[in-house]
BAVO-192003 format. One record per residue (C-alpha): chain; residue number from 1; y, z, x. Coordinates in Angstrom, 3 decimals, decimal comma. Layout:
! residues N
 guse zami       yy       zz       xx
    A  NUM        Y        Z        X
...
***
This chain:
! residues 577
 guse zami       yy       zz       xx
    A    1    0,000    0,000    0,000
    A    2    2,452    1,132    2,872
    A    3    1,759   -2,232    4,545
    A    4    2,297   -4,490    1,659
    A    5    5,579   -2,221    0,782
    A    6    7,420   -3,091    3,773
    A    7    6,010   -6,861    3,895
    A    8    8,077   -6,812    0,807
    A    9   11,375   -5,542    2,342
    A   10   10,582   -8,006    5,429
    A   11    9,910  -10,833    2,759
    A   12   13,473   -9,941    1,110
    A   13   15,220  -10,021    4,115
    A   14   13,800  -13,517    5,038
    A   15   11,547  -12,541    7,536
    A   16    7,868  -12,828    7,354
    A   17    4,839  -10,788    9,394
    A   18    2,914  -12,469   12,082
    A   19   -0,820  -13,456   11,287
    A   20   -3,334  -12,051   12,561
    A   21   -4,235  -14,611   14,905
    A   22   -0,598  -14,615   16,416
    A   23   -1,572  -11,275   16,426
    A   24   -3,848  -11,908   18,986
    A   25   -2,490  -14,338   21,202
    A   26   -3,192  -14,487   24,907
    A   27   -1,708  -12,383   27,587
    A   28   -1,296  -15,349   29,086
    A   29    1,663  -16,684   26,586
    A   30    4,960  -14,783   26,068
    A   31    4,332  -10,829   23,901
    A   32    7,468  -10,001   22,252
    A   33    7,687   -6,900   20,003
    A   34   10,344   -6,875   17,939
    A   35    9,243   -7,485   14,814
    A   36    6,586   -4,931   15,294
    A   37    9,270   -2,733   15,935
    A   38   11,174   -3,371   13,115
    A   39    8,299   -2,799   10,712
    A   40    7,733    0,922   12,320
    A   41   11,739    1,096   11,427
    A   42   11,746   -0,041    8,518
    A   43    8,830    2,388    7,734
    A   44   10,690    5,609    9,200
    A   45   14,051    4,299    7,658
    A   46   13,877    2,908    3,904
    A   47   17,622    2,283    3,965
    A   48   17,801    0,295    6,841
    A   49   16,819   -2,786    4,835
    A   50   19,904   -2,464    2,535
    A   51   21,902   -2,385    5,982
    A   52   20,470   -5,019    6,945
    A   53   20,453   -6,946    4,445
    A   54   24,520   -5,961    4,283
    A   55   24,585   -7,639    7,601
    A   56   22,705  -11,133    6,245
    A   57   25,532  -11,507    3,779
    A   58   28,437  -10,872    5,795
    A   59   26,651  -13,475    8,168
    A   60   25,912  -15,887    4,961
    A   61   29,595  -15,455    4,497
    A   62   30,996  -16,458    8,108
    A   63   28,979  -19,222    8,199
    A   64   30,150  -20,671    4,879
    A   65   33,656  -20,947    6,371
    A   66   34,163  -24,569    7,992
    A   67   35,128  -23,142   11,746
    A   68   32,292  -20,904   11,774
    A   69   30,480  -23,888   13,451
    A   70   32,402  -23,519   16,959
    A   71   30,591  -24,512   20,090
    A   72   33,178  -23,718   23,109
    A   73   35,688  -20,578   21,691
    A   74   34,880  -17,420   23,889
    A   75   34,214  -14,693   22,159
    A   76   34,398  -11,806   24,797
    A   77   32,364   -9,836   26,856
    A   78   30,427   -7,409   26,697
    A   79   29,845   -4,242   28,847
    A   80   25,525   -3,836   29,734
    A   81   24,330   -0,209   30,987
    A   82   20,857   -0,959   32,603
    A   83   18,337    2,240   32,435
    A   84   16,011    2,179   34,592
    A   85   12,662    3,923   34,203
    A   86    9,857    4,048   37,360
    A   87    6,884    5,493   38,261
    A   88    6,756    3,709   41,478
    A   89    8,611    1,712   44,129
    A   90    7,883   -1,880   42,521
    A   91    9,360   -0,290   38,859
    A   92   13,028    0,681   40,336
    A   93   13,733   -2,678   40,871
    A   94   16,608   -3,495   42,763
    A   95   20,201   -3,512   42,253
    A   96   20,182   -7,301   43,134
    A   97   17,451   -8,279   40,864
    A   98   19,401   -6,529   37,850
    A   99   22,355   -8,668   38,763
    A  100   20,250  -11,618   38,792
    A  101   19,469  -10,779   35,286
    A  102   23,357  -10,076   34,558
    A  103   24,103  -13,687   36,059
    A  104   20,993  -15,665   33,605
    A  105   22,635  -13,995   30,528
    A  106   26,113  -15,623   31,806
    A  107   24,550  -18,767   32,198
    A  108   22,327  -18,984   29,081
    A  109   25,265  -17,629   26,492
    A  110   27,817  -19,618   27,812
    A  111   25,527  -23,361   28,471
    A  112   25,938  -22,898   31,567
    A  113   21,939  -22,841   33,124
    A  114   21,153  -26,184   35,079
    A  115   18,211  -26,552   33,332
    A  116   20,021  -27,407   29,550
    A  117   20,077  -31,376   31,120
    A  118   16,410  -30,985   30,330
    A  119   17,106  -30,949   26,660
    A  120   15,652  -33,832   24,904
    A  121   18,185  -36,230   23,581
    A  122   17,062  -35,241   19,993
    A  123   18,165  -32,054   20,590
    A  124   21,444  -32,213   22,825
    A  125   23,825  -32,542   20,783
    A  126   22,820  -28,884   19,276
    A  127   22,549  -27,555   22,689
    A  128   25,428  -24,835   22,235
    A  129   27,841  -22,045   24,129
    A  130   27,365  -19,124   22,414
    A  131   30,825  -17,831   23,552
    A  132   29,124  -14,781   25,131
    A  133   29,489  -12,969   28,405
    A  134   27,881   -9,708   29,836
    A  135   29,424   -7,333   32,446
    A  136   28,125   -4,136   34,343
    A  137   29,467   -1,637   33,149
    A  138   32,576   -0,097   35,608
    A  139   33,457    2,830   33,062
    A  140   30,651    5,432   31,535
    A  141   31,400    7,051   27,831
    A  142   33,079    9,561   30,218
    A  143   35,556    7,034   31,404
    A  144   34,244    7,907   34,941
    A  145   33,262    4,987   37,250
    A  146   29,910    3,462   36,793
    A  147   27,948    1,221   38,508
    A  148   26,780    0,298   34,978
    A  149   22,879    1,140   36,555
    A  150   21,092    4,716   35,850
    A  151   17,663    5,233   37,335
    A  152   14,951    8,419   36,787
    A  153   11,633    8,753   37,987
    A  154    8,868    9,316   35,737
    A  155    5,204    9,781   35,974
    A  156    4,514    7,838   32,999
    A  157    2,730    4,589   33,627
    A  158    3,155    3,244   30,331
    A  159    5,531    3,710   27,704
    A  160    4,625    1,158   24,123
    A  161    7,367    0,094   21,589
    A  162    7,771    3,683   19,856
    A  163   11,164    4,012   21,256
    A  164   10,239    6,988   24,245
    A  165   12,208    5,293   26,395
    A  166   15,042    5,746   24,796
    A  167   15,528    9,301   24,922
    A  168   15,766   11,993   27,249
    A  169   13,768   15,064   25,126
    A  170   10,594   12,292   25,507
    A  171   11,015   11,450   29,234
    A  172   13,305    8,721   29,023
    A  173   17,223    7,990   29,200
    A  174   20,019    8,393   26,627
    A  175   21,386    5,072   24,883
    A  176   25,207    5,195   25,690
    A  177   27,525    4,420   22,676
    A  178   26,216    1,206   20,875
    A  179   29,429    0,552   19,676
    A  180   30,530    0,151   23,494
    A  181   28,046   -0,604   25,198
    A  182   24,676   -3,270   25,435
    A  183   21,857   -0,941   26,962
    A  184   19,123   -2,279   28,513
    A  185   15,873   -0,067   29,050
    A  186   13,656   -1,448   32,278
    A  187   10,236   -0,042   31,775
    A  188    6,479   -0,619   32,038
    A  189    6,079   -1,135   28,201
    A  190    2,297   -2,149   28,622
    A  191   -0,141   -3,791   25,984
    A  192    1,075   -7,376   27,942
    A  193    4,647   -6,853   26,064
    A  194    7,212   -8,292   27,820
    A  195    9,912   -7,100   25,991
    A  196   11,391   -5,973   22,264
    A  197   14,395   -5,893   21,054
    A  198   16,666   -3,515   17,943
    A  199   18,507   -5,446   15,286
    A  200   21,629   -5,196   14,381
    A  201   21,769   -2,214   11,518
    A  202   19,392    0,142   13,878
    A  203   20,031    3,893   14,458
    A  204   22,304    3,545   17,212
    A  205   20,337    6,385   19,238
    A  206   18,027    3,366   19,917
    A  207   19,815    0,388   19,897
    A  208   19,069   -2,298   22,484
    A  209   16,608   -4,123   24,297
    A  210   13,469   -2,899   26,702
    A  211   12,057   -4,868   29,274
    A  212    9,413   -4,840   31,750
    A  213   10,293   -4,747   35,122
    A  214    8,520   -7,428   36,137
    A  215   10,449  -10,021   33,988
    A  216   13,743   -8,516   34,661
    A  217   15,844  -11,195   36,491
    A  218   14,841  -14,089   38,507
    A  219   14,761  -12,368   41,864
    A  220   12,711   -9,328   43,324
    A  221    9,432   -7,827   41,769
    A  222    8,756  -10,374   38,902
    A  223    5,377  -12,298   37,400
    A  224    4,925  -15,668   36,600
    A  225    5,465  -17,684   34,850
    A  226    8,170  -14,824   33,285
    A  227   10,088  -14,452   36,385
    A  228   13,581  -16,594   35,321
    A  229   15,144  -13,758   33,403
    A  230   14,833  -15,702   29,754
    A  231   12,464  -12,467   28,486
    A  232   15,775  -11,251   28,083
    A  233   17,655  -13,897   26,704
    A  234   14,929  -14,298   24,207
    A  235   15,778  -10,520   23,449
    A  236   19,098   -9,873   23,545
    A  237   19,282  -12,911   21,148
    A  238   17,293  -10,741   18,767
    A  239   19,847   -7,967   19,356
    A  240   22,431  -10,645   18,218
    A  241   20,748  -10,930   15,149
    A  242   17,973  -13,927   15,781
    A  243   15,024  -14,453   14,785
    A  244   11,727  -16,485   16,383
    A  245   12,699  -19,952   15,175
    A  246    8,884  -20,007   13,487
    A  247   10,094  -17,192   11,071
    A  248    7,430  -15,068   11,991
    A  249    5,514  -16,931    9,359
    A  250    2,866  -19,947    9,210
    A  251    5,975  -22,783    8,794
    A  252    8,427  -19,788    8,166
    A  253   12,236  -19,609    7,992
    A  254   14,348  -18,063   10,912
    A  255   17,717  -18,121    8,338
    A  256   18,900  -21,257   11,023
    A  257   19,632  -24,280    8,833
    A  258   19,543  -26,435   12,268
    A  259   16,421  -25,889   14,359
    A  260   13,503  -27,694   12,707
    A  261   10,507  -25,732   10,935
    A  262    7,292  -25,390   13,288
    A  263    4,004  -23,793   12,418
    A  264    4,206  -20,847   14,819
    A  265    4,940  -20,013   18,214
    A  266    4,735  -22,626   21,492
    A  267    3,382  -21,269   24,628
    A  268    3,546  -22,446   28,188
    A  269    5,481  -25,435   28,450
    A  270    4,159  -28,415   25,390
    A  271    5,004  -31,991   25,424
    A  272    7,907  -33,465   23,667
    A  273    7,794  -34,420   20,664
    A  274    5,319  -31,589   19,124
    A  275    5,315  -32,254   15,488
    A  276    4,134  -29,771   13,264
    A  277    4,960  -28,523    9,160
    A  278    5,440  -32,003    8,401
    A  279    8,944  -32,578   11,316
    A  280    7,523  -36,002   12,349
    A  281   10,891  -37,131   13,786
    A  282   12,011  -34,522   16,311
    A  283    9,204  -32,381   16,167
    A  284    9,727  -28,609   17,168
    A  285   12,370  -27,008   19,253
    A  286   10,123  -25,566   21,808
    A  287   12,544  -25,585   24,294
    A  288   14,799  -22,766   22,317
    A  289   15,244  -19,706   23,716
    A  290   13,729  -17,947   20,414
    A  291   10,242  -19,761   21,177
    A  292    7,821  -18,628   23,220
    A  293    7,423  -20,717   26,082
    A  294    7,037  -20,149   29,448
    A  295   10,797  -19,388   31,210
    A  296   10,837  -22,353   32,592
    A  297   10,744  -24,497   29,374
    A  298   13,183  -22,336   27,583
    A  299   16,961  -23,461   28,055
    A  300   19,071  -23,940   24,628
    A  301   20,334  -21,533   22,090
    A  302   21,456  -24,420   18,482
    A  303   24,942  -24,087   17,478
    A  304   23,561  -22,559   13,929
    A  305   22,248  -20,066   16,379
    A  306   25,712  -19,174   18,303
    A  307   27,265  -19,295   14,856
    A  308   24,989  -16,760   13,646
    A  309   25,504  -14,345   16,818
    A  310   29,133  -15,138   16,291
    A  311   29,204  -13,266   12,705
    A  312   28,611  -10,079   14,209
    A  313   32,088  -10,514   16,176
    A  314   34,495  -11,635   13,079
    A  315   35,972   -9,431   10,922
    A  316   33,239   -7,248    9,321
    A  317   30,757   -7,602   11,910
    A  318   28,714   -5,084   12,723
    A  319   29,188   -5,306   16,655
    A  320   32,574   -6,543   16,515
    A  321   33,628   -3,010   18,259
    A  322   31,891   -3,998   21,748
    A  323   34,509   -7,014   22,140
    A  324   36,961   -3,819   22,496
    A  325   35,008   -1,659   24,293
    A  326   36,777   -0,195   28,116
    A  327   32,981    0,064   29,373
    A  328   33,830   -3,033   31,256
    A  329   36,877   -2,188   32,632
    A  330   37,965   -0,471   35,639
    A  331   39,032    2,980   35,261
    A  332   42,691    3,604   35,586
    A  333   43,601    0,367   35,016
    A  334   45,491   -1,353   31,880
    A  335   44,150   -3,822   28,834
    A  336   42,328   -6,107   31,711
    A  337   40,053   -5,336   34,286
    A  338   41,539   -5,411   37,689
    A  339   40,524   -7,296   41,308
    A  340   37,431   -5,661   42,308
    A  341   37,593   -4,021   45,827
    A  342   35,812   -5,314   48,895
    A  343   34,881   -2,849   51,283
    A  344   33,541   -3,486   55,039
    A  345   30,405   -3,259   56,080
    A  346   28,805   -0,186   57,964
    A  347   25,267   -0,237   58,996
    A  348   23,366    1,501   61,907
    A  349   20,961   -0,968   63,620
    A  350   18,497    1,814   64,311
    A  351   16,769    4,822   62,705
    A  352   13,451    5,000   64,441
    A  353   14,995    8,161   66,024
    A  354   17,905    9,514   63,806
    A  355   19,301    8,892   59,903
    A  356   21,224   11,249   57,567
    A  357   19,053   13,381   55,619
    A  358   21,567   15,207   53,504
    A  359   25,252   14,745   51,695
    A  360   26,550   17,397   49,516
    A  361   30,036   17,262   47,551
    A  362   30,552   18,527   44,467
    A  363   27,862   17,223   42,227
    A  364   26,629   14,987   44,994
    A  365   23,913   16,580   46,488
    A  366   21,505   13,962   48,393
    A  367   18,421   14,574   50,129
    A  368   16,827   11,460   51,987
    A  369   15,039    9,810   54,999
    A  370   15,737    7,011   56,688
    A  371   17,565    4,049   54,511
    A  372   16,955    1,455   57,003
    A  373   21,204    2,347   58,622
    A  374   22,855    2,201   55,235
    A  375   22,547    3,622   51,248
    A  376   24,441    2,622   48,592
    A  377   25,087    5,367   46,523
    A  378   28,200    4,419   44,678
    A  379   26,284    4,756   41,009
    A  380   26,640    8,578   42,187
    A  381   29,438    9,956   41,692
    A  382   31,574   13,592   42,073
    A  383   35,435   14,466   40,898
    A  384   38,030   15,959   42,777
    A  385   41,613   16,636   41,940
    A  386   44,525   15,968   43,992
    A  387   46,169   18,759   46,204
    A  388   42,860   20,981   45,961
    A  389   40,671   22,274   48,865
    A  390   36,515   20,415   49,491
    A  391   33,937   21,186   51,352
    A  392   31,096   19,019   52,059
    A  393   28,223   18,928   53,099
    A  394   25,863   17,189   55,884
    A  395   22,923   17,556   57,979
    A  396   20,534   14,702   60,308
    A  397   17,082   13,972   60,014
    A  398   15,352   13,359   63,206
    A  399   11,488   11,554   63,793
    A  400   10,965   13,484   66,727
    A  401   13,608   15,081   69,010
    A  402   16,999   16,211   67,735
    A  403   19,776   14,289   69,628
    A  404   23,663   14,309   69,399
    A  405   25,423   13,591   66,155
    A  406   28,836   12,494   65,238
    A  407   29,359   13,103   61,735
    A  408   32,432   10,630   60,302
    A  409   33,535   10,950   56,208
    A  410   36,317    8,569   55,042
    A  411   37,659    8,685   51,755
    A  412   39,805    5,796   50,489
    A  413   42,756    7,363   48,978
    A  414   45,160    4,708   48,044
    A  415   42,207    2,254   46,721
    A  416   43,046   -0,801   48,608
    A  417   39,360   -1,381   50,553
    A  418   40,133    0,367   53,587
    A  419   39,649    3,416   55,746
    A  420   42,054    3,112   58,057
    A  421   45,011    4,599   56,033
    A  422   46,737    7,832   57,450
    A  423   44,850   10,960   56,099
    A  424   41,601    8,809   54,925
    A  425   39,795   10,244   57,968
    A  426   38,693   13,181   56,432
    A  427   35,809   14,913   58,370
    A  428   35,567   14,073   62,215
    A  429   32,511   16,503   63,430
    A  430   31,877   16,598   67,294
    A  431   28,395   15,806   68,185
    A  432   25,609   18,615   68,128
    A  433   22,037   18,425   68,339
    A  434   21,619   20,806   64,924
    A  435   19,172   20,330   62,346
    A  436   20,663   22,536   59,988
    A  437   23,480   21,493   57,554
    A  438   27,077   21,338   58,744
    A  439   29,859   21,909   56,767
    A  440   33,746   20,595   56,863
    A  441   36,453   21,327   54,510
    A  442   39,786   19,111   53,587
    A  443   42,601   18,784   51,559
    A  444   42,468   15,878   48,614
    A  445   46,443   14,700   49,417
    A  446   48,765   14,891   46,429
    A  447   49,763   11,297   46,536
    A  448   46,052   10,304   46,365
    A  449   45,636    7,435   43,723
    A  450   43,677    8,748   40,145
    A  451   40,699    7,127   39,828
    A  452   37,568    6,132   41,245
    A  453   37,326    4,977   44,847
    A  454   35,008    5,390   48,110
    A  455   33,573    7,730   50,707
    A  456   31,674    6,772   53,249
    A  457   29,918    9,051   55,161
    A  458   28,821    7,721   59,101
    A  459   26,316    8,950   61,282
    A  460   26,196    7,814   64,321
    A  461   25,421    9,114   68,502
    A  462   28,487    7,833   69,594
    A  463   31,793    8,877   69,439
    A  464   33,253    5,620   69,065
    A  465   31,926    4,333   65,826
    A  466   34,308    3,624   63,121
    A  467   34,272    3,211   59,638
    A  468   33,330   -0,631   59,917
    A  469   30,917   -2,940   61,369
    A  470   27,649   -1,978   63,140
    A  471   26,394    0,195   65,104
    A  472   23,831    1,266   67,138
    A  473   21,494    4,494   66,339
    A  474   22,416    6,461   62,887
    A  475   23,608    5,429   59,318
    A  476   25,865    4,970   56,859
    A  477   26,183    6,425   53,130
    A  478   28,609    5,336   50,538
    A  479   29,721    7,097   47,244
    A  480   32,061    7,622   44,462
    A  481   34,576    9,932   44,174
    A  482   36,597   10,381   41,389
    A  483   40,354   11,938   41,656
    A  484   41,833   13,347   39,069
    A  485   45,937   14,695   39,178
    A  486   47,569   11,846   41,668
    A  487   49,732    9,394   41,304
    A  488   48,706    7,417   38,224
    A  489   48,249    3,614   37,999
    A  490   51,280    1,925   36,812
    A  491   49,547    0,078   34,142
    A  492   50,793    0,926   30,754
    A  493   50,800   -1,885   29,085
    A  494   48,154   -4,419   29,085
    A  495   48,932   -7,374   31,450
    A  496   48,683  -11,300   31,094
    A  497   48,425  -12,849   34,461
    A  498   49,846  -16,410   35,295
    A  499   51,329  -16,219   38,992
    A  500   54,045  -14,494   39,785
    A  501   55,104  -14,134   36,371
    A  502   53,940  -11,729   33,873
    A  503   53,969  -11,248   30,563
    A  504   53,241   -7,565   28,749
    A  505   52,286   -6,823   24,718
    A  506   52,256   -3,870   23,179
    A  507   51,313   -1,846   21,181
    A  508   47,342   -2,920   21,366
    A  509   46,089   -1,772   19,237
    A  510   48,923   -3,312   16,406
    A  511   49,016   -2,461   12,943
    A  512   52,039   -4,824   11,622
    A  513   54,181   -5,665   14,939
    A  514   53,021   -6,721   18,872
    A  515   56,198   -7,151   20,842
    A  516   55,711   -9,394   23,808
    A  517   58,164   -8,411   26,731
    A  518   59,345  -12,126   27,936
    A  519   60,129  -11,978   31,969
    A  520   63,596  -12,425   32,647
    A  521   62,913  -15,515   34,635
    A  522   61,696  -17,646   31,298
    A  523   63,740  -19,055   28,455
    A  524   63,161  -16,848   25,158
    A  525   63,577  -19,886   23,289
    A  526   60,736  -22,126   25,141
    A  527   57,993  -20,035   24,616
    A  528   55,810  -20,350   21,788
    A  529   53,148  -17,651   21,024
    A  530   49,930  -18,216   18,715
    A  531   46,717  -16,283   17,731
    A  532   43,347  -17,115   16,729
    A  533   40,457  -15,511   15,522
    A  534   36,947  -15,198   17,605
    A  535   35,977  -17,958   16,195
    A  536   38,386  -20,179   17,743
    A  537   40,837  -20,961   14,723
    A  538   44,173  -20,343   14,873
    A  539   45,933  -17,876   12,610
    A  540   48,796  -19,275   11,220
    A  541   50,128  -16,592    9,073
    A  542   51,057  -14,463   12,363
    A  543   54,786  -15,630   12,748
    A  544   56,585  -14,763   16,256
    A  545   59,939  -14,339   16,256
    A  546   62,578  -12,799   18,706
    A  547   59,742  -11,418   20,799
    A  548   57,620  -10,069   17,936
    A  549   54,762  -11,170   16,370
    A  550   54,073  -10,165   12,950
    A  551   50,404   -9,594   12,593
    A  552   50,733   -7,555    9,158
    A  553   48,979  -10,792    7,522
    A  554   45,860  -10,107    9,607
    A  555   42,095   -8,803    9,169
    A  556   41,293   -6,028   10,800
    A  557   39,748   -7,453   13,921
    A  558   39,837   -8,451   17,817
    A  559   42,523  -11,649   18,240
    A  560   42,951  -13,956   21,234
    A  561   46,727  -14,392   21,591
    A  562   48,519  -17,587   23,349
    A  563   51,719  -17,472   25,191
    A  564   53,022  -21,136   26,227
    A  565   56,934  -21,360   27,940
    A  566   56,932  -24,677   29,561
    A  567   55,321  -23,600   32,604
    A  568   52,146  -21,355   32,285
    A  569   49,708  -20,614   29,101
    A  570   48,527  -17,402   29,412
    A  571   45,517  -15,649   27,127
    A  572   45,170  -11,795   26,255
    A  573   42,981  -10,272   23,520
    A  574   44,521   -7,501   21,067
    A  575   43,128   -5,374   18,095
    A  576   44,187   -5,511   14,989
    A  577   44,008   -1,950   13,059
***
């Protein structure tokens, strides 16, 4: 009874179950679990099928209007938190192979993957930008700076689709805000799943995608033929609110009015044309990212696809919010995210005979071996307020005999990449042979720059290493530190670049008026300002006048605003409240 009751409220949401024999498919071919997963929701949740089915309309609704259909307006980005889960080396995959993955989402949301030339001809002309783009997140629901990566170690092996991952009280890690953030949980699900996915209208507590490790990214610790990062494409376009283009049904409906009906899912890479439930002249889109072919054969999302991922960012939609979200921007800084600093290398060649073994500040507290001359440890972070007194903490690890250490910390205070400022020098320890930890204290200076910026701790047997290049026997750690109580960023207003001119709106959020502050340098009367909606259509009942823009006429929503003088067009979003 339970199982034909929510076939029923899959039915009435347009969705269908998968056979038995899809059931049972081949661990060879691709093992997605969403739908799965939404049964089990819909079972612990009876009212999530009104919510959902909330969200169909509103869809229904966006699509009905005429510039729905867009296939180049950018809709924003969107800030990604990637939780990492491992019960061994392989599983903590590396920082690089999660921004591989970061860099295939780019690609595959925005048309931009090589591979789309492969589209048959029958289908090209429905190849489409989705208008999408994912970021790292660079601020945490703290507003601290974040590496936008969080890692724990685990003994579990194995953790199936019942959502353990997800929480802290079963083993796992936290979803940050789903309003602000995209999390993605990297984890050995097991059962041959590659990967499942929430939709939109979930408990937020669980909202987002999980995916193995092992097709996480197209570089690092991956298995083929799932090794080009589309396991996540194919999920995070079931977070957007698609479905398997076979409708989960024999010759189902995936609520796409342009991708052609087929049987059930592809696998590996077919032929073209396949022709099956009767589509003898194109036959099916097995090349869609919503199929379930091998990664390699996967490389178009159809613009009644993007236009359906596009309702949830109108007015109404139910992720519109993460267009707005400051997760992707650096802390301290205005309405757009600022250059990112590029700090020097610092690497010891050697630590067959010496390494740092231990860092303490505040709530960094490190205890390591050897990191082949250098760590990255900027994901950790510590705060520290200007003017106030620190002591830190160090020690050396030796393989055999204990030899002389210089101990170096450098903390960038004014944020502009270097350690070579007055005062950044902040611990300079003479050498000693000591295998106990060492302490130093120093004064944060009161001019130091809020925010987050760098320390780097060196370790080195000579007295002459610096805070850059390499060097011979020792290493080199880098972290975080936050300071709070200095000299705040002069960024109050959010800023449109163009050269050396700028232009500056405010307030954003508006609620009937945005002024726009023209430079002195441009004529008032040249400059023409317009707005349009995410979906790329201009809003013409938004008049500008004598530097204001009246925006009363507006929809609650997230606008892309236009500034033309003759000499520059420059682009900024804003909220309207």
């Amino acid at each position: 009874m339970k199982k034909t009751f929510y076939a029923v409220a899959l039915a009435c949401l347009g969705l269908g179950l998968a056979s038995e024999a899809q059931a049972q498919k081949s661990l060879n071919s691709r093992q997605c679990a969403t739908m799965e997963a939404l049964e089990a929701q819909l079972a612990a949740d009876p009212s999530l099928a009104q919510r959902m089915a909330a969200i169909e309309n509103q869809t229904r609704t966006f699509e009905a209007n005429p510039t729905a259909n867009r296939t180049t307006a950018v809709l924003g980005t969107i800030p990604v938190v990637v939780h990492v889960l491992y019960s061994n080396t392989n599983e903590n995959i590396s920082d690089a192979q999660i921004a591989s993955q970061i860099a295939v989402l780019n690609e595959d949301f925005r048309k931009l993957n090589s591979d789309v030339s492969k589209t048959p001809a029958a289908f090209a002309g429905l190849a489409a930008d989705a208008g999408l783009q994912f970021v790292l997140a660079k601020r945490d629901p703290n507003g601290n700076a974040t590496t936008g990566i969080e890692r724990k170690s685990t003994t579990k092996t194995t953790w199936g689709t019942a959502d353990a991952m997800k929480s802290t009280s079963t083993g796992g890690l936290n979803a940050w805000p789903a309003s602000q953030y995209l999390n993605l949980w990297v984890c050995n699900i097991g059962g041959g799943i590659l990967g499942y996915a929430q939709f939109p209208g979930g408990a937020a507590s669980t909202d987002g995608v999980v995916i193995g490790p092992n097709y996480f990214g197209r570089t690092g610790y991956l298995s083929a033929p799932f090794n080009l990062g589309r396991t996540a494409t194919h999920e995070v376009g079931h977070w957007l609110n698609l479905r398997h283009i076979w409708g989960d049904a024999n010759c189902g409906n995936d609520l796409v009015s342009d991708t052609p009906t087929q049987q059930t899912s592809n696998s590996g890479c077919p032929a073209f044309p396949r022709r099956t439930c009767g589509n003898t002249t194109n036959g099916d889109m097995f090349m869609n990212y919503m199929d379930y072919t091998d990664d390699a054969c996967m490389y178009m999302f159809s613009t009644g696809q993007s236009s359906r991922m596009g309702a949830l960012f109108a007015s109404g939609g139910s992720r519109a919010s993460l267009l707005t979200s400051l997760g992707g921007t650096a802390p301290g800084g205005g309405g757009t995210t600022p250059p990112p600093v590029t700090y020097c290398s610092s690497k010891g060649t050697s630590v067959a005979y010496e390494y740092i073994d231990y860092v303490k500040l505040g709530t960094i507290a490190r205890t390591s071996g050897a990191d082949a001359g250098y760590y990255n440890g900027t994901a950790t972070s510590t705060s520290v307020a200007a003017g106030s007194s620190q002591t830190i903490s160090y020690s050396a690890g030796f393989a055999g005999t204990a030899y002389s250490e210089y101990f170096k910390v450098y903390i960038d205070y004014n944020q502009n990449g270097v350690f070579t400022d007055a005062g950044e020098l902040v611990v300079n320890a003479a050498a000693s042979t000591a295998t106990t930890t060492r302490s130093s204290t120093f004064t944060v200076p009161t001019t130091a720059k809020s925010g987050a910026t760098r320390m780097r701790v060196v370790m080195s047997d000579a007295s002459a290493t610096t805070s850059c290049g390499s060097y011979s026997y020792g290493e080199t750690e880098d972290y975080t530190i936050n300071i709070t109580g200095g000299t705040a960023r002069m960024e109050s207003t959010a800023r449109l670049s163009g050269g050396a001119t700028e232009y500056s709106v405010y307030p954003n959020p508006a609620t009937d008026v945005l002024n726009v502050v023209i430079p002195s340098d441009r004529d008032a009367a040249a400059v023409a300002v317009k707005v349009y909606d995410v979906r790329g259509a201009e809003m013409k009942q938004a008049q500008f006048a004598n530097g204001q823009l009246n925006v009363s006429q507006l929809a609650k929503g997230v606008y892309m605003l236009t500034i033309a003088d003759g000499q520059q067009v420059t682009h900024q979003r804003f909220v309207k409240q």
